[in-house]
C-alpha positions, 0 to 999 in steps of 0.5 A: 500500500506504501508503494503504491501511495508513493507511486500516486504521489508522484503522479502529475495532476490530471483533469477530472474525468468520470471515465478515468475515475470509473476505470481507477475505482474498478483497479482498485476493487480488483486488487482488493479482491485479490488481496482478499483472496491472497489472505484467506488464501494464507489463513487456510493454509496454516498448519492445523491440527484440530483433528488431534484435539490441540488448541493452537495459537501463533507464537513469536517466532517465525521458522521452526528453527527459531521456535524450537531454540526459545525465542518464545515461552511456549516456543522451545517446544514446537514439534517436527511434525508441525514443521514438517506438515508446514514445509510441505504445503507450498502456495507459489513460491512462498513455503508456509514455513515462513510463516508464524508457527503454531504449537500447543499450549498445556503440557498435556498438549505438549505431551500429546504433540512429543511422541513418539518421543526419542529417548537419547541414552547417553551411557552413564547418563541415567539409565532410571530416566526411562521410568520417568518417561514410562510414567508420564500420563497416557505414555504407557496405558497397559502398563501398571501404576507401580511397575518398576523397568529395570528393577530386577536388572537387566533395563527391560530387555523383555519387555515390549515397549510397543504393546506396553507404550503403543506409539510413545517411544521411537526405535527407528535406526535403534536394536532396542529403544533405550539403546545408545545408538548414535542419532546420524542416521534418524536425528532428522526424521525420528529426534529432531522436535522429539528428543529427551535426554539426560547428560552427565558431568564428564569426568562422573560419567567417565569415572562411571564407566570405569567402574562398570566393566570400563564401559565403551572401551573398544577391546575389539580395536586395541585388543586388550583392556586400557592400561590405565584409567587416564588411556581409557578417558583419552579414548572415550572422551566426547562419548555424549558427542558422538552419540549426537553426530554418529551413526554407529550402533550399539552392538555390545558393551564395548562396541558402541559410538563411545567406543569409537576409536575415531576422536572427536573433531571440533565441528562435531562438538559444535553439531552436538551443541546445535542439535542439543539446542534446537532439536531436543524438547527436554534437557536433564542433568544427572547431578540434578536429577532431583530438579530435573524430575521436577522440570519434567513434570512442569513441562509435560505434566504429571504428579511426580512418583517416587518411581522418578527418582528410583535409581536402577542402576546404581554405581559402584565406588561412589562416595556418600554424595553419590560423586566420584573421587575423579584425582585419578584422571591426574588432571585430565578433562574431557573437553568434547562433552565439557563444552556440550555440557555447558550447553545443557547446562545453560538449556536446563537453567533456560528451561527451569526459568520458563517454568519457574522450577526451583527447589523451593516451587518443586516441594509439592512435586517432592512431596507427591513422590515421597506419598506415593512409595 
């Protein structure tokens, strides 16, 4: 309309004619109508969603991209399957990426548009997590109140996800759904909008390993064990790295993207962190676990159990506080993960400011979970 005002301005004065006045008012109602058009036209075409019973609104942002990294409350949580659905209805040239994005509202919506959910199990990084998603409402209806995955040992192997969770939990490109498989091969079309992950500060989840079997250690390409704890921290180090930008299976113990022999490089480090960011709809911390179940139910909703905070798979040599002794590492830091856990760290506190969780607002979830044992 701009354009057009200045287009006019600039126009000489003519006589008055009441056949050019006639002529100009018929170009008018014409491009008004086509703007009209033009309009419903866009509105029609925005992603709906009212089949699955969601209530939608417009948000800040304007790509999914954007939405996904926060640029908005609610904006942290727009899934893939609204993106998807909005890239591929087109009107001309114009996507209707480029416009404003929707996404749900209340967790329960936010739950609703998660799944399946890709749980991406870092090694040492909270095996007892799976319970928490289990537990979240309607994940796993044939599933009873009080069941415990993982409480005799063994994570579950017996159990069938799909029967006990139908449609909750992705497995594509995975030998099981908890695995530590690494995301290269199905980030784009099973985690990305759909990622829940729990990362560990480096040198406890190394430490962690050691003491169970040397976890990761690939025997299979040194052919013997590691001659000490600092070789098998230099090899394994960037093990939640590589489980982000590798595509390697987890075959066995050792024969994992952890036990890649292949270091990590820097644009891998700098993947990670971007897909941490944009791609994962919750990022938990193992050191805050307690918080962390916390957060979990603020944003996908829930009463917390005591089954959140259930420990299955505890750690051998640990001190009292549950932290490892790391003076044996002599020093040595593992900055692949430490710079991908600054990441989630600054994600965590991104996201527990969102929804106000602190200690002291998550004494009702605490209470909840200690009634319910």
């Amino acid at each position: 309309a701009q354009a057009l005002d200045r287009t006019n301005s600039e126009k000489p004065t003519e006589p008055f004619s009441p056949t050019f006045s006639m002529m100009a008012l018929g170009l008018d109602f014409t491009l008004f109508l086509a703007f009209c058009s033009l309009s419903l036209s866009l509105a029609f075409s925005l992603p709906q969603n009212t089949s699955a019973g969601m209530e939608l609104v417009t948000a800040t942002c304007t790509t999914p991209a954007g939405c996904i990294s926060g640029l908005s409350d609610e904006a942290s949580f727009l899934q893939t399957s609204l993106a998807s659905r909005a890239k591929s209805s087109t009107s001309g040239k114009k996507t209707q990426a480029s416009q404003p994005s929707r996404m749900p509202l209340t967790p329960a919506k936010r739950l609703l548009a998660s799944r399946p959910v890709s749980w991406v199990h870092v090694p040492k990084c909270g095996t007892s997590f799976g319970n928490a998603l289990m537990h979240l409402p309607g994940m796993c209806p044939n599933l009873p109140l009080d069941y415990v995955w993982g409480a005799t040992g063994g994570e579950g192997e017996q159990l069938d996800i799909e029967a006990a969770c139908p449609g909750s939990f992705a497995a594509e490109g995975r030998l099981k759904w908890h695995d530590h498989a690494g995301v290269e091969g199905f980030y784009k079309s099973s985690v990305e909008g759909h990622g829940f992950i729990m990362l560990r500060q480096p040198e406890q989840r190394i430490m962690s390993g050691w003491f169970f079997q040397q976890y990761s250690w690939p025997e299979w390409w040194f052919g013997r064990p590691p001659a000490s704890l600092v070789e098998y921290a230099s090899v394994i180090s960037g093990c939640a790295v590589r489980v982000l930008t590798r595509a390697t299976l987890q075959v066995d113990l050792h024969n994992s993207p952890c036990g890649d022999p292949f270091l990590v490089r820097d644009p891998e480090i700098d993947l990670a962190k971007h897909r941490l960011r944009n791609g994962f709809l919750f990022v938990g911390i193992t050191d805050e676990w307690d918080l962390s179940m916390c957060l979990l139910h603020a944003a996908f909703g829930g009463e917390c159990l005591a089954v959140d905070f259930f420990n299955n798979r505890p750690g051998k040599n640990s001190s009292k506080d549950a932290l490892y002794n790391t003076s044996a590492l002599e020093g040595y830091t593992d900055k692949a993960d430490g710079a991908l856990y600054d990441e989630a760290l600054a994600l965590f506190s991104e996201q527990s400011q969102r929804y106000g969780v602190t200690y002291e607002s998550c004494q009702p979830c605490f209470r909840q979970a200690t009634a319910s044992k």
